[in-house]
C-alpha positions in Angstrom: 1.9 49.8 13.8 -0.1 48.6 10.8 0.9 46.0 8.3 2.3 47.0 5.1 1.3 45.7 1.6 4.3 44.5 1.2 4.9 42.6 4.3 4.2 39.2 4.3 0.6 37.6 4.5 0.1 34.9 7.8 -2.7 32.7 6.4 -3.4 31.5 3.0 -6.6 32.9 1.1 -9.3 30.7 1.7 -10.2 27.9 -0.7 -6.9 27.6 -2.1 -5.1 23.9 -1.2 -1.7 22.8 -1.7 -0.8 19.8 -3.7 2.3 17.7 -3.9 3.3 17.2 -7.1 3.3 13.6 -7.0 0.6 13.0 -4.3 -2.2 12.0 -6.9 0.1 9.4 -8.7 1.2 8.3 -5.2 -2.7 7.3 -4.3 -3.7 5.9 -7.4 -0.1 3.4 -7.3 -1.7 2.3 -3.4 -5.0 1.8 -4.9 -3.5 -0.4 -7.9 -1.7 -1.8 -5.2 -4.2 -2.7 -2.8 -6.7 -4.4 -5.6 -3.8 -6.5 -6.6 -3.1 -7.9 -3.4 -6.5 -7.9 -2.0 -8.8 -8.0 -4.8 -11.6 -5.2 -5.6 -14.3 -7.2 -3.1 -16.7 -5.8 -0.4 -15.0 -9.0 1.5 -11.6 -7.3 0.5 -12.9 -3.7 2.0 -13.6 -5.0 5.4 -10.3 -6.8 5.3 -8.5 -3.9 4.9 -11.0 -2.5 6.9 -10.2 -4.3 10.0 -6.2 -4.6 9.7 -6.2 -0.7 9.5 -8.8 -0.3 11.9 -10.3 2.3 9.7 -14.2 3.1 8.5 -15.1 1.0 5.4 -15.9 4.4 3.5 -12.2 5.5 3.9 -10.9 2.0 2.7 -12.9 2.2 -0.2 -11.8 5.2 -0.8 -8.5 4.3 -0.3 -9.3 1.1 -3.3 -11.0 3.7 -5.7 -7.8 5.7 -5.3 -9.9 9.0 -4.6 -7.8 9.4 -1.4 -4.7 7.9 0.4 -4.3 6.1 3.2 -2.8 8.1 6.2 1.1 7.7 7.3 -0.1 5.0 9.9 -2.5 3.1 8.2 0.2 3.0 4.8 3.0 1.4 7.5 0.2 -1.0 8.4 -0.7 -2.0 4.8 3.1 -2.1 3.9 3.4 -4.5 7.4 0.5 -7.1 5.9 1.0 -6.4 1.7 4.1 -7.0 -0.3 2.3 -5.1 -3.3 1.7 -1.9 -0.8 5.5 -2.3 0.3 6.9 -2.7 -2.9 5.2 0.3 -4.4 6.1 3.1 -1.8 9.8 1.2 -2.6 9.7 2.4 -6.0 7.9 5.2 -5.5 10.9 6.2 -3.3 13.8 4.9 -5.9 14.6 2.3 -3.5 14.5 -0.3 -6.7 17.7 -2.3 -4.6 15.2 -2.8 -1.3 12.3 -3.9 -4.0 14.7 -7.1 -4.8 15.2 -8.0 -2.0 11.2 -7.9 -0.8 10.9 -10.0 -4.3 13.7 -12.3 -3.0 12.4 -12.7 0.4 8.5 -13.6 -0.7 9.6 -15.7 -3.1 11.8 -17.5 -0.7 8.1 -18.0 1.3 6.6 -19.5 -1.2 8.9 -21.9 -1.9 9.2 -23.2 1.6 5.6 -23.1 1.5 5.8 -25.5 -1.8 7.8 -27.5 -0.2 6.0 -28.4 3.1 3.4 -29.0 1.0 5.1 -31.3 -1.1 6.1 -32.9 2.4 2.3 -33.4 3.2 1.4 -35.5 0.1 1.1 -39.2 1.0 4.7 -41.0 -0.4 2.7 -42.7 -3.5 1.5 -39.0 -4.5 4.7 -37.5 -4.7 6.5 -36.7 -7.5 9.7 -38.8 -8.2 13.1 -37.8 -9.9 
């Protein structure tokens, strides 16, 4: 039994690639992401680099925003980068989670003020 023309083709014609429509402005929001809270740096690239596990080419890549970090290696960077995290949060219209990332580093750098405060010799500190 042969095929009709109407019936229904199995594999795409070659050369022909399907895009998300958002998939471009998702990768170049990681990249602007990624410079923010690691800088644009060769040092930065091997950073990344290493906490991904990933080839330096890829990373850069990844920086240039010519392509997107893989499903792991995005969890990773959201894991280690409150800029990564904060973008796939509003890239998801999860603006409510994004408050309370903002909340919680905030909340670190204030202890973190304050134990350095702590460490400053008694005639160094400031008084009220």
């Amino acid at each position: 039994m042969s095929l009709s023309k109407n019936d229904r083709k199995i594999q795409s014609e070659s050369g022909k690639i399907f895009h998300a429509p958002d998939v471009e402005s998702l990768v170049k929001a990681i990249a602007v992401a990624l410079r923010a809270e690691f800088g644009a740096t060769p040092s930065a690239l091997k950073t990344v680099a290493q906490m991904t596990r990933s080839n330096e080419r890829a990373v850069r890549n990844w920086f240039e925003g010519k392509n997107g970090p893989s499903g792991v290696n995005l969890v990773i960077l959201m894991r280690h980068s409150d800029h990564v995290l904060k973008t796939v949060l509003e890239l998801a219209d999860r603006r409510d989670l994004v408050l309370t990332v903002g909340l919680t580093g905030l909340r670190q750098r204030l202890v973190e003020t304050l134990a350095e405060i702590d460490s400053l010799p008694a005639k160094d500190r400031p008084t009220r």
